[in-house]
N, C-alpha and C positions, 0 to 999 in steps of 0.2 A: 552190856545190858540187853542189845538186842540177841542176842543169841539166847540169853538167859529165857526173854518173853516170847520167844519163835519156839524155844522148847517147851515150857510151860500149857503152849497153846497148843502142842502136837499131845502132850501128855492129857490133857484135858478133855478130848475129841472122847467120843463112844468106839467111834471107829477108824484104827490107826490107818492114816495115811501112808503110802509108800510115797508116793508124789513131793510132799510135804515134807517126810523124811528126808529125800534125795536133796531136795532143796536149799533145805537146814545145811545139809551135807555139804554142799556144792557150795556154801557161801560162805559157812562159819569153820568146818572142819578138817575137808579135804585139805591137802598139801598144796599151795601157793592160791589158796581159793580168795577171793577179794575183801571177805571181811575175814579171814585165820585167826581165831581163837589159840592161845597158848595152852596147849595142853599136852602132856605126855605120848609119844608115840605110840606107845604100845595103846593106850587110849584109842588114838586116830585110827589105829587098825584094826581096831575090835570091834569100834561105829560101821569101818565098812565093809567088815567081814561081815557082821549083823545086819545089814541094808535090807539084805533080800530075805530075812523072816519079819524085820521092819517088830523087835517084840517092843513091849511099853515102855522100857527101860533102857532102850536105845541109846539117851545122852545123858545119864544117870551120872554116871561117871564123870562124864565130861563138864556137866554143870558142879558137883562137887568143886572139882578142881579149878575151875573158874572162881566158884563161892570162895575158895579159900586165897586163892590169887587177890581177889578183890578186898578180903577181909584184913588180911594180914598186908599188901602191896598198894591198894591203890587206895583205900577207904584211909590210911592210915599217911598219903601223898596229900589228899585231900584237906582232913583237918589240920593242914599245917601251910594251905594255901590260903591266900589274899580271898578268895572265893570265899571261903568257908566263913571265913569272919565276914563277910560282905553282908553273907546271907544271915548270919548270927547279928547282925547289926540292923540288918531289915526286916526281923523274924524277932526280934529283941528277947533273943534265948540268951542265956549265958554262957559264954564260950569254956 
């Protein structure tokens, strides 16, 4: 999720960041970066081939593929946890 709102808010600027990009780069994308995001190689090396034009669409891809990781892997880990229902029980939605 933080990667998802670190890209949202580079995409959102009038004026693209390189700084911000690198950043993004450096934490979520790069190979052994401290937060690595799971995404396709050929991905990871197109973010930093693209670095130094820095164009709008920079983690385009890379958020796709997370959205779908998440959709299909972790959202679907989720509703089938003690959590879920915790908050269905506190939120008094119907599960």
């Amino acid at each position: 999720m933080e990667f998802w709102e670190r890209v949202n808010v580079f995409r959102f600027q009038k004026k693209k960041s390189k700084k911000i990009a690198k950043t993004i780069y450096n934490q979520f994308v790069a190979d052994g970066s401290p937060k690595q995001i799971n995404v396709l190689m050929t991905t990871r090396n197109k973010i930093k081939d693209d670095l130094k034009r820095c164009p709008e669409s920079l983690f385009d891809v890379a958020q796709e593929e997370i959205y779908k990781l998440m959709e299909n892997d972790s959202y679907v880990r989720f509703r089938r946890s003690p959590y879920y229902w915790r908050c269905c029980c506190i939120l008094n939605f119907d599960k």
